[in-house]
N, C-alpha and C positions, 0 to 999 in steps of 0.2 A: 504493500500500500504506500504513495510516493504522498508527499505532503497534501497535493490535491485529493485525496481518498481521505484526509485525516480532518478536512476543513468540512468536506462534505459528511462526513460525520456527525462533525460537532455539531455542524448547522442541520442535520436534519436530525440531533439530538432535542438544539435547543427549541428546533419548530414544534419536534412532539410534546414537550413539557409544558409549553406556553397552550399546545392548543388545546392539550388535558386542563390545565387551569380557566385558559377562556371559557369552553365547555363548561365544565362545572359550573363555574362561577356566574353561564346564562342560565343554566338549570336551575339554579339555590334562586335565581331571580324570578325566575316564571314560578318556581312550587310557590315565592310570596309566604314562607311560613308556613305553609298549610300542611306541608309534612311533618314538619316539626312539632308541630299544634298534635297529626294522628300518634307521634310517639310518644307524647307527653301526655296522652288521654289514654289512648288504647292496648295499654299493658296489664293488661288484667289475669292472664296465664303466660305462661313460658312458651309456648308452642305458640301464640298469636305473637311476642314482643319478638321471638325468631323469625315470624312470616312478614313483621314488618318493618327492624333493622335491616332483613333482604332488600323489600320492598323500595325502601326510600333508598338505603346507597344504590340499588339498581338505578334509581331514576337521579339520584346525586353525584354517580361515579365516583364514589368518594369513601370508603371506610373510615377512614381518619378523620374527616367531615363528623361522618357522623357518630363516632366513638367520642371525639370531643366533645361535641354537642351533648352524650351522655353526660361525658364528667361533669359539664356544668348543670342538667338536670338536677343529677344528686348533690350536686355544690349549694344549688340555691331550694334545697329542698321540695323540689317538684315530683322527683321520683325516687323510691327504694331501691338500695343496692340490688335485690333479690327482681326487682322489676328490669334494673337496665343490665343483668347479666345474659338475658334473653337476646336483648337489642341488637349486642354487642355482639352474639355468635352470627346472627341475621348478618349484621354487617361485612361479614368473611363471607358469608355466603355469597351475598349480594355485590363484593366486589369482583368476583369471578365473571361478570358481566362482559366487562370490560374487554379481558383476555379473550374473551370469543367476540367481540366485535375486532378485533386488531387481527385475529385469527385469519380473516376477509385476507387478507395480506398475501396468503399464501394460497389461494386458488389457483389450480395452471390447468387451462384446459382450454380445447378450440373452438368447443358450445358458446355461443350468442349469449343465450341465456347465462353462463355459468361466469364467461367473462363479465356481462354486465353486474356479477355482483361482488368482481371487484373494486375496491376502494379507488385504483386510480382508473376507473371506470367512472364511478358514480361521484364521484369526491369533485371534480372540477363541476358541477352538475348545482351540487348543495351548495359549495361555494358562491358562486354565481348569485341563487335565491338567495342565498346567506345577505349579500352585499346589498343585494336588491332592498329586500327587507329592512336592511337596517339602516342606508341612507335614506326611504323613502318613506321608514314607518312611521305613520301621525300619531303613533301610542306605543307606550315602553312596550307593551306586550309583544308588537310586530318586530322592534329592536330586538328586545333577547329572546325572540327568537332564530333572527337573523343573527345574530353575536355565538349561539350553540349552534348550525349549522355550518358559520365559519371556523370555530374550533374545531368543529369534529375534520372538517374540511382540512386544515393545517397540522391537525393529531395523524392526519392520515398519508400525509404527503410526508410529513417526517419520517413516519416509521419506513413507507417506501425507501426514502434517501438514505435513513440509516441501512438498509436490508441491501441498499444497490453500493453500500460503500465498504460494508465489509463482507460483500460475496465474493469479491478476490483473495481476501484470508484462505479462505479454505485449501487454496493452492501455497501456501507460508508455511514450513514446518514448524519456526519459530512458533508459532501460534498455536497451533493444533497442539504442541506442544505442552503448551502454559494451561490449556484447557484441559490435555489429561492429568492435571494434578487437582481439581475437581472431584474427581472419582473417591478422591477422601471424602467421605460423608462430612468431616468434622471439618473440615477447609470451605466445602460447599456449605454449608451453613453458613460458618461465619461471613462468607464473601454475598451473601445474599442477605445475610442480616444486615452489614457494614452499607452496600448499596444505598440501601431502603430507610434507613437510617439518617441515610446523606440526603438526601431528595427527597424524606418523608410521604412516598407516597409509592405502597404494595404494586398498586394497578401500573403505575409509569416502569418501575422496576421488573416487572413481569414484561410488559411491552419491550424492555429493552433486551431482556432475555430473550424473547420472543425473534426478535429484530438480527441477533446475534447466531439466533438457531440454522439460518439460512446458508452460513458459513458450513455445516454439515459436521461440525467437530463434535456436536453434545450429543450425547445417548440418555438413553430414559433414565440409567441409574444415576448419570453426571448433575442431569435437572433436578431431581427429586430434596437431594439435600437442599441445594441453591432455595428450590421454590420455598420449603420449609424455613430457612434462612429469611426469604423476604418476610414471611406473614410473623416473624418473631420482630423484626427490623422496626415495620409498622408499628410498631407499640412506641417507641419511641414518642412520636406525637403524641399519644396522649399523657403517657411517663409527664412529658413535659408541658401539658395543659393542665397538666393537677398538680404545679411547682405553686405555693403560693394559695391553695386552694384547701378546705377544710380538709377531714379525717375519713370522711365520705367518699369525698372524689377521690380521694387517693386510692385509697381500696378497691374504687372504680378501675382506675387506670392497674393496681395491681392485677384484678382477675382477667382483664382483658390480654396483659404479659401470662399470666397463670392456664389460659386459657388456651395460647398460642405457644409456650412452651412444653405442656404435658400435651397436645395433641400429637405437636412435632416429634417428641420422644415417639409416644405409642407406633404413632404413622411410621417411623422409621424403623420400629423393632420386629412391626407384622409384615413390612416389606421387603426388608431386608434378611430376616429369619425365614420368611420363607419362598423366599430368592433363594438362599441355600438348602431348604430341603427341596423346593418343586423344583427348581431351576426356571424362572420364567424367562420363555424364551425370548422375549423383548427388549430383554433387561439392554442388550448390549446394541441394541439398533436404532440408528440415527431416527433424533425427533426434531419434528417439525414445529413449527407456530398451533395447529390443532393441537398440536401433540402436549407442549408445553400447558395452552388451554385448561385440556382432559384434565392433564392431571393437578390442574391449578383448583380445578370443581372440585376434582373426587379427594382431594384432602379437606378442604374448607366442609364439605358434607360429611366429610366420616367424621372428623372433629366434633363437629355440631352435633350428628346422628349419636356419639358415644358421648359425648359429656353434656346434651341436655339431661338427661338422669341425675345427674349430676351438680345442677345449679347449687343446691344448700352446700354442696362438701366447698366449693368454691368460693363460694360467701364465708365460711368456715374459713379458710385459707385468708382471703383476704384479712379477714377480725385477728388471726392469730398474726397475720405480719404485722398490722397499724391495732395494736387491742383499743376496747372503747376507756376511753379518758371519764373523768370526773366532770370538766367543761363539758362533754356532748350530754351529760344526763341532765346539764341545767338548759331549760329552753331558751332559748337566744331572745335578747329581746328585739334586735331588727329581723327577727325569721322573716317576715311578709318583703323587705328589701331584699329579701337574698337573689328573689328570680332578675334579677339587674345583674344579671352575671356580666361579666367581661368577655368572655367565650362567647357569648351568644352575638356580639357584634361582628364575628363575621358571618351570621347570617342574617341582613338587617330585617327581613322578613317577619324573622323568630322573631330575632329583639325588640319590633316594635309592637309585634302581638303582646310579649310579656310589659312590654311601658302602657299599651292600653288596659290591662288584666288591673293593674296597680290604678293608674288612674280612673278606671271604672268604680276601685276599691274609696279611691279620694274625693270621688264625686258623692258616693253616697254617703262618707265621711262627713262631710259640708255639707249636707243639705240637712241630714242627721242633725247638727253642730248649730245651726241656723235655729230649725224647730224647737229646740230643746232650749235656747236662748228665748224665744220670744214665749215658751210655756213659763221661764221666769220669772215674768212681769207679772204673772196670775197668783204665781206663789213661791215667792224667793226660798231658796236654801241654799248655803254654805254647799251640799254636795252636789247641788247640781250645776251649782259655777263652777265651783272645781271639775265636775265632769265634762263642760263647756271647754274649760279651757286647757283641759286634758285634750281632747281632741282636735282643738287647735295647733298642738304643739305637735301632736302626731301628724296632721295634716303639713304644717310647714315643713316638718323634715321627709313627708313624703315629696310634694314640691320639690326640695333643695336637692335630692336626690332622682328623682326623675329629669331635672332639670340640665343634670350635671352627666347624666346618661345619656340621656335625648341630644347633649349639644355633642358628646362625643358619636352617637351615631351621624348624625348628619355632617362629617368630616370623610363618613364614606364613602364607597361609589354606591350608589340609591339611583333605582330607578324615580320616572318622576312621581310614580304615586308615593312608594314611597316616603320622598322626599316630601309632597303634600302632606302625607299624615304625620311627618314628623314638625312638619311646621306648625300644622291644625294642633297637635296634643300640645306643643311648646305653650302656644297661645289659652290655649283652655284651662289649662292645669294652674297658669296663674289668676284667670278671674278662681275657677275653685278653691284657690287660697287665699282670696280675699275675700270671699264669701263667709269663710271661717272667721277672720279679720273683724267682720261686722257683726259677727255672732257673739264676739268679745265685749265689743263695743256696748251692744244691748244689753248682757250679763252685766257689765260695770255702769249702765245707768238702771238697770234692774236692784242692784248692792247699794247703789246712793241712796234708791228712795225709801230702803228697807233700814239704812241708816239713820235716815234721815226722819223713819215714819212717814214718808210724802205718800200719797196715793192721788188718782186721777177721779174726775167727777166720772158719775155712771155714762155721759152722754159722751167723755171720753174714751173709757174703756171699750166702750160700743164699736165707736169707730176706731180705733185700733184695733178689736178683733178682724172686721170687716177688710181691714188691711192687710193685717197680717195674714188673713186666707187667703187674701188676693197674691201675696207674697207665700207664701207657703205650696200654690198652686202653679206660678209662674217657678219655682225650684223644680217642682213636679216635673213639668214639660221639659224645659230647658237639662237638665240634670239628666232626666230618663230619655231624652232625643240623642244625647251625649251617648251613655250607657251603651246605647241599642244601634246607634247608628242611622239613627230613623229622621233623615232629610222632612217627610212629611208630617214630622213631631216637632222640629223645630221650624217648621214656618209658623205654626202657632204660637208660638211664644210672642214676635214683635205686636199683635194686635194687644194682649192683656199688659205689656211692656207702655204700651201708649195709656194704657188705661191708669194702671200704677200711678204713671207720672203726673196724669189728672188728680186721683186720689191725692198725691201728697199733697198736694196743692190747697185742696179742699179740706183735707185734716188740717194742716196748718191756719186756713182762712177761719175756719169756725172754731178753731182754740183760739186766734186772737178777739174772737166775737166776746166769746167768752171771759178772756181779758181783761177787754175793755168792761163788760158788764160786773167786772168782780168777781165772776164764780168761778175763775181761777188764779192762782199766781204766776209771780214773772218765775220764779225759783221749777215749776211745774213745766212751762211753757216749754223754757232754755230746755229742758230732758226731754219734753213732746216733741219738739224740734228734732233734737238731734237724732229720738227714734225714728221720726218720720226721715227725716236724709238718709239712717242706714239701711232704712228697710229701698226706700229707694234705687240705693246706689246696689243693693245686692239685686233688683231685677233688671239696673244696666249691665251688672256682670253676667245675667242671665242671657241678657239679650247678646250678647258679645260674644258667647257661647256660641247660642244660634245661632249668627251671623257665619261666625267660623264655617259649622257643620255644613250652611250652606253653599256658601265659597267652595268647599272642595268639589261639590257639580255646578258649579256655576261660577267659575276665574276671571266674569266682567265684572261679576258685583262688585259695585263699591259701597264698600261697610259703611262709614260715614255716611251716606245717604241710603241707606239701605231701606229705611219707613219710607221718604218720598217715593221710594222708585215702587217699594210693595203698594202705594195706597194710587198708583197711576196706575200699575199694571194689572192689580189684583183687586176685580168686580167684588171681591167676599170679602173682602180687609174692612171695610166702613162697616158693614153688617155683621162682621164678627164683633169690633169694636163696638158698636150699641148695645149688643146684646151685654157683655160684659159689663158697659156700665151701667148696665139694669142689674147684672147680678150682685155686683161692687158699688153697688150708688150709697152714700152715705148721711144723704140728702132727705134720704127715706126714713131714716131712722129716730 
């Protein structure tokens, strides 16, 4: 091989690793989470969390993907060891995907049909659509999925280059040479461990094996260690996704090494034992890219097939290398922050499912927080300001912590939905913390008048009920449109939002009536005042909400005019509005 074989190498090395990462990485875009969400829900037995660590790294190409994504499961307390040791075998399985699509590689035949389903057949083909799609798509989705047809496009022209640069080896004694010391089981290992290790990723390191096999040097027993070697290699990644992470994950990433080491023992002892009593006759003849495949499946299956019986002895293993500490029996008090893993940012999909999961939790938090503040005012206690403002303080460090998550995801690459939702929660999550803000507010003029002994005339309290439902209803919509994602729950909100802000208006006009008449004081008013601006200002936050949810179908609105543009374009917006303030009229009372 003269320098030019050695450059064509390297470059159709570095094409195939790039075009496994672009691949993947349009894949983890188009699932959007939603894989992630089925392994985080659907572990319910061993034999379903197997069919669906298969399932997702089949459609993620990614074991280490998705093995990480485990540890952070159980890092942030979403899933039991005993649930993601399933996952984890699934994922061996499921990356044997891969080595049969790369297999394509090695078809030779003068059939139409058999040629067209080689890769540098069909590959310039997807390419093409690839391109097409992704300069002309009008939505991320047409993007990534032009961005996976180009990887897979560029994963496959590599392996070509590589397979066209070292098929003159074959002819090299030098080489064929280096390759027979291989045939040590315990050399093959380690050089398939060390590989995979380096490049963190089982699938590419088989591919390259694969790419290698064309030279004609490897025989079935030369691969077998090697392949064995890669799937212990892979562990690495996660080894080193749990550096830094509880007592949990770690255990995680142990059984997942536990897993891929006692397989590869067995696998080698029933092969190789009996290799020497049957004598299989294969053992000694040249394999190919299927070949390497084959046996990339039927070890990852017999692994799985013998040690799912086996989960609890595994989990066992795990406990006795990392044993449970005194800290894990005390419950955590940020348990509920934990699903804010760091792992989970490289799949922003996952990550922003788990940032809405939390602020769904915040939303009802504050509206909770709110109600509880204005039941106050009917009949103050010491414990239920404390519990007010108990939830306040857990609400802002949810905030300060979502906030400081959400800004680090949006530093990634994000599609543009994405990228919308991560702006829409940025924006929401602060009025929700300020909603809490005014529920203080209320508590601490709820605590003056009980200090104070102050109380409101009857025709007062009246109309602050009447408000406060009006406010307690306008949470409702707003809060639960949020929650649910329901666009058509939050166009309701702006009509009772107008209403409110009438209301305040009028509570305030008839307590200065009042006033002036004497049947109340200034000392009274100043506190009527200021309830009536918090209760206010919390259904501008409401309304800010809305606006948000509906901005992300609709990127002309402009918020700031967002009432003018509803009561021109929207026939029902005046007759919502009537009807409410017949329901909220204070006028009446």
């Amino acid at each position: 091989m003269d320098i030019f074989g050695v450059l064509t190498l390297v470059g159709g090395l570095a094409m195939f690793l790039y075009g496994m990462s672009v691949m993947g990485g349009g894949l983890e875009k188009v699932s959007g989470g939603r894989l992630e969400l089925f392994l985080e829900r659907l572990t319910s037995n061993p034999i379903k969390a197997v069919l669906l660590g298969a399932g997702v790294t089949a459609v993620i190409q990614s074991s280490s993907a998705t093995t990480v994504m485990v540890v952070g499961f159980v890092n942030s307390g979403i899933m039991k060891l005993s649930q993601a040791i399933g996952i984890i075998m699934g994922a061996n399985v499921g990356t044997t995907i891969t080595s049969w699509i790369l297999s394509l590689t090695g078809i030779e035949s003068e059939g139409i049909l058999l040629r067209l389903l080689k890769p540098s057949s069909f590959s310039p083909v997807l390419a093409l659509i690839g391109i097409i799609l992704f300069m002309s798509g009008n939505n991320s989705k047409k993007r990534d999925v032009g961005e996976i047809l180009m990887g897979f496009a560029v994963l496959m022209f590599g392996m070509e280059k590589m397979s066209e640069a070292v098929e003159p080896l074959a002819k090299v004694p030098e080489f064929t040479n280096i390759l027979v010391m291989f045939k040590n089981p315990f050399l093959g290992v380690i050089v398939g461990a060390v590989l995979t290790a380096v490049i963190q990723s089982s699938s590419a390191s088989v591919g390259i094996l694969q790419a290698l096999s064309v030279t004609g040097a490897f025989t079935y027993s030369s691969v077998i260690p090697i392949i064995m070697g890669q799937n212990i290699g892979t562990c690495v990644t996660a080894m080193m996704s749990a550096v830094g992470a509880n007592k949990s994950a770690k255990r995680t990433a142990f059984v997942h090494l536990y897993f891929n080491l006692i397989g590869a023992f067995v696998f080698m002892i029933c092969y190789f034992g009996l290799d020497t009593v049957v004598d299989f006759g294969f053992s000694d003849q040249k394999v190919g890219v299927a070949g390497i495949a084959f046996i990339h499946s039927v070890f990852n299956l017999f692994t799985t097939i013998i040690l799912l019986p086996f989960i609890h002895g595994l989990e066992k293993l795990a406990y006795l290398t990392i044993p449970v500490s005194e800290d894990e029996k005390a419950p955590a008090e940020d348990e509920e922050l934990q699903i804010l893993d760091n792992r989970f940012l490289q799949t922003p999909g996952f990550a922003i499912e788990q940032c809405r999961s939390l602020a769904n939790k915040m939303a009802r938090l504050s509206g909770e927080c709110f109600v509880k503040a204005m039941k106050s005012l009917d009949g103050y206690s010491k414990e239920s300001a404390d519990e007010v403002i108990a939830l306040e303080n857990r609400i802002d460090v949810f905030q300060d912590k979502l906030s400081v998550y959400l800004t680090k995801l949006s530093s990634y690459n994000l599609t543009y939905n994405d990228s919308q939702n991560v702006s829409t929660l940025l924006h929401c999550i602060t009025d929700i913390e300020r909603i809490s803000d005014h529920a203080v507010n209320v508590v601490e003029a709820a605590q003056e008048m009980h200090k104070r002994k102050l109380s409101f005339s009857k025709k007062a309290v009246e109309e602050m009920h009447i408000y406060g439902s009006a406010v307690e209803e306008i949470l409702n919509r707003a809060l639960g449109a949020f929650i649910s994602g329901d666009e058509q729950k939050a166009l309701t909100v702006e009509p009772l939002e107008e209403v409110i802000d009438d209301l305040n208006k009028n509570v305030k006009k008839r307590h200065i009536k009042r006033l002036r008449k004497g049947k109340c004081t200034i000392e009274l008013g100043l506190i009527l005042s200021d309830l009536a601006t918090n209760y206010e200002r919390v259904a501008d936050h409401c309304s800010n909400i809305a606006v948000c949810l509906i901005q992300e179908q609709d990127t002309e609105l402009e918020a700031h005019n967002y009432a003018a543009q509803r009561k021109e374009q929207d026939f029902y917006f005046d007759r919502e509005v009537a009807l409410l303030e017949e329901k909220y009229s204070v006028g009446k009372k």
